[in-house]
C-alpha positions in Angstrom: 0.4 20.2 20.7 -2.0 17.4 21.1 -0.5 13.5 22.4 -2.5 12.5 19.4 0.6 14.7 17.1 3.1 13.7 19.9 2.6 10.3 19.2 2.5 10.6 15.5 5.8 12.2 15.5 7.3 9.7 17.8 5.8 6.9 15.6 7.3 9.1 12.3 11.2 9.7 14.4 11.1 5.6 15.1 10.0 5.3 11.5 12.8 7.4 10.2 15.6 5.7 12.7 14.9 2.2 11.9 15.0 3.2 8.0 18.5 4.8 8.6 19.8 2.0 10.8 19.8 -0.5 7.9 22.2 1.0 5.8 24.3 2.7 8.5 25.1 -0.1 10.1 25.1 -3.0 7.1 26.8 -0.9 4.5 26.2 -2.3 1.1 25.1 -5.4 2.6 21.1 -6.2 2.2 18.9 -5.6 4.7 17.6 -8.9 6.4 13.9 -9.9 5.4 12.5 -9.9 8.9 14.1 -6.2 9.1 12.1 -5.4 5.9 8.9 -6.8 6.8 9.0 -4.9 9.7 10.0 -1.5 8.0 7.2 -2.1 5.3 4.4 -2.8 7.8 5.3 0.9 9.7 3.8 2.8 7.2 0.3 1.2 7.0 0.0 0.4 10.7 0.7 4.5 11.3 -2.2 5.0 8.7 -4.7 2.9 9.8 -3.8 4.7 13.5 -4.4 7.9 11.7 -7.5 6.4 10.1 -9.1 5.3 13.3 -8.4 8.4 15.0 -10.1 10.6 12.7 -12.7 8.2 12.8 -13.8 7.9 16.3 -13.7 11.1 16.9 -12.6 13.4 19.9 -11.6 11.4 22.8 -12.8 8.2 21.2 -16.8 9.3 21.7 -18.5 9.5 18.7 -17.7 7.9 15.3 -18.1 10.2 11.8 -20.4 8.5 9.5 -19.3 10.1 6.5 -15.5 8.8 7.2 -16.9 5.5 7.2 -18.9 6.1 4.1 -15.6 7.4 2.5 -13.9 4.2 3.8 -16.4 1.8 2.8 -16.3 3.7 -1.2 -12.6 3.4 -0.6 -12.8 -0.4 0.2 -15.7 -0.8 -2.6 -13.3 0.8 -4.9 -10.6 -1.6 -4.2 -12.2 -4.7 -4.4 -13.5 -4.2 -7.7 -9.8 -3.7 -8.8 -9.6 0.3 -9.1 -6.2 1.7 -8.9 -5.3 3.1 -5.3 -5.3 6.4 -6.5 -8.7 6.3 -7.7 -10.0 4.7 -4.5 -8.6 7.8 -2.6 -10.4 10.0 -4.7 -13.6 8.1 -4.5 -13.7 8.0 -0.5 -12.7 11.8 -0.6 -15.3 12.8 -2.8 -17.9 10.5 -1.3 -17.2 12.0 2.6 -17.1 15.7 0.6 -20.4 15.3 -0.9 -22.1 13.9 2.4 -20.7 16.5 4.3 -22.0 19.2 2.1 -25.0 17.5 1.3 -26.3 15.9 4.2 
């Protein structure tokens, strides 16, 4: 196994405890906002890791140009209010048809 999946899985196992500390140790009691501020952030920050990663390539050397393509459709998507789901599938079928294509 790669560190690159080592460290996802440690990000994904830290993830997962902080989730299940909340509850276990407040009970019925509400979580505190700082504590969900942090929680909600975990999931994008692990993302964009994942996003940068596939990105630059094997051992940070050379960047895909069709991932940033995808990403730049994904972000063009966005801004002109599409729903998330429909920015997905834009960036995936925009770095599909330059990989095929080009």
């Amino acid at each position: 196994m790669s560190p690159l999946w080592i460290a996802i899985l440690l990000v994904a196992a830290v993830s997962f405890t902080i989730k299940a500390a909340g509850p276990a140790l407040l009970g019925n009691r509400p979580l505190p906002a700082q504590a969900t501020a942090v929680i909600a952030l975990l999931a994008p920050a692990l993302l964009a890791g994942i996003v940068v990663t596939d990105f630059a390539g094997p051992s940070w050397a050379e960047a895909d140009w069709t991932v940033a393509a995808g990403l730049s459709t994904a972000a063009i998507t966005y801004l002109l209010r599409a729903p998330v789901l429909v920015c997905v599938a834009a960036a995936v079928a925009a770095t599909a048809l330059l990989r095929v294509f080009v």
